[in-house]
C-alpha positions, 0 to 999 in steps of 0.5 A: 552351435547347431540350431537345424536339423540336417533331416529334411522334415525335422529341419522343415518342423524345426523351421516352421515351428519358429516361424509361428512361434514369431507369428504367434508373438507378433499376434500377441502383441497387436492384440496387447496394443489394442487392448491398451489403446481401448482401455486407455480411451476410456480415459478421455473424459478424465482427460477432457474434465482435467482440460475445462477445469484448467481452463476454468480456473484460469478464467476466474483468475483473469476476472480475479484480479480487476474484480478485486480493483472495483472500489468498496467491493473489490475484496468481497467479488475477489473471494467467490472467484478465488474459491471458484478458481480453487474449485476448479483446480481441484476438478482438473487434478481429479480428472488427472488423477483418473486419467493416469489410473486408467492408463496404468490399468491400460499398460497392465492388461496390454502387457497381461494381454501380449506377455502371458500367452508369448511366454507359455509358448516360449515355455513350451517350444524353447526348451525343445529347440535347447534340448536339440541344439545341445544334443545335435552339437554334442554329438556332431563333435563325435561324427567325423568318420566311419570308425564313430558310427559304433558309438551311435549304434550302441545308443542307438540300442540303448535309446531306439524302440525295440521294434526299429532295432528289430526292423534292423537285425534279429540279434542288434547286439551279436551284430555290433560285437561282430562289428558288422558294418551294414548293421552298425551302419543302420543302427547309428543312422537311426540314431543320428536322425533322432539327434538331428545328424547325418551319417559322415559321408565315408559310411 
C-alpha cells in the first residue's frame, strides 16, 4: 500500500498534513483532560460533605453504644443519637451521590470536548489520504515500463484540464494515436503526478 507521494511537495503536504493532524488530536485531548479535571472539582464539596457525615455517623455511634448502658436512661440517650447517626449517613450518601453526578458530567464534556473536534478533522482529512492510497496503489501496479505510460496518457486526456493538455500539444489526441512518445511521455507524467507516481525510469 502506498501512503506518500513520490512528488516531493505532494509527499511534504501529505507529511505535514498528518502531522497536525496528530497535533490537532494531541491539543484536543489536553484540552478535554482540563476540562474533566475543572469540572470534576467541583465535586469536592459533594466529596468532603460524604467524608464529615461518615465521620459523623461514626462518632454518634461510638457515644451510641455506652450511652445506652447509663442506668434508667440509657434506652432514651441511645435514640436521639441513633437517629443523629442515620441523619448523617444520609448527608454523606447525598454528597456521594452529587459527587459521582458531577464526575459523569465531567467524563461527558471531557470527552465532548477531545472527541468532536478530532473526529471532524479525521472526517475531512482521512478520506483524502484513502482516496490517494488506493488510487497511487491501484495505478503503481500498472507502472512498470515505457510501454504503460499510453494508458496514462489517455486518462491523462480524460481527467487533465484542458489547458495542461494544450500546454502539452495542439492536437493530445492525434498525438497518442500516432503514439509520439515525448507526447504521450508528458501527457502520462502529468497524470501520474496527480496520482502521486513517477514516470518508470526506462521513459
Amino acid at each position: 500500500m502506498k501512503i506518500y507521494s513520490d512528488v516531493p511537495a505532494q509527499r511534504f503536504g501529505q507529511f505535514f498534513g498528518d502531522v497536525m493532524l496528530v497535533c490537532w488530536a494531541v491539543v484536543c485531548a489536553s484540552l478535554g483532560l482540563l476540562v474533566y479535571k475543572v469540572t470534576n472539582a467541583l465535586g469536592a464539596p459533594g466529596r468532603k460533605a460524604a467524608e464529615a457525615g461518615d465521620s459523623l455517623a461514626g462518632g454518634l455511634r461510638d457515644l451510641a453504644d455506652p450511652a445506652s448502658q447509663v442506668p434508667a436512661v440509657g434506652g432514651k440517650l441511645r435514640v436521639p443519637l441513633d437517629g443523629a447517626a442515620g441523619a448523617a449517613d444520609r448527608l454523606a450518601q447525598a454528597g456521594r451521590d452529587q459527587a459521582h453526578a458531577v464526575e459523569q458530567l465531567a467524563i461527558v464534556l471531557g470527552l465532548v470536548t477531545a472527541g468532536l473536534p478530532i473526529l471532524f478533522a479525521v472526517l475531512i482529512w482521512l478520506p483524502r489520504r484513502i482516496r490517494f492510497s488506493r488510487r497511487a496503489t491501484a495505478a503503481q501496479r500498472f507502472v512498470d515500463s515505457a510501454a504503460d505510460l499510453r494508458l496514462f496518457a489517455l486518462r491523462a486526456m480524460a481527467n487533465q484540464p484542458m489547458h495542461r493538455l494544450a500546454a502539452i500539444s495542439d492536437d493530445p489526441v492525434a498525438a497518442w494515436r500516432d503514439n509520439e512518445e515525448k507526447v504521450v511521455a508528458r501527457l502520462a507524467a502529468l497524470e501520474l503526478r496527480s496520482t502521486g507516481l513517477r514516470p518508470p525510469v526506462d521513459t
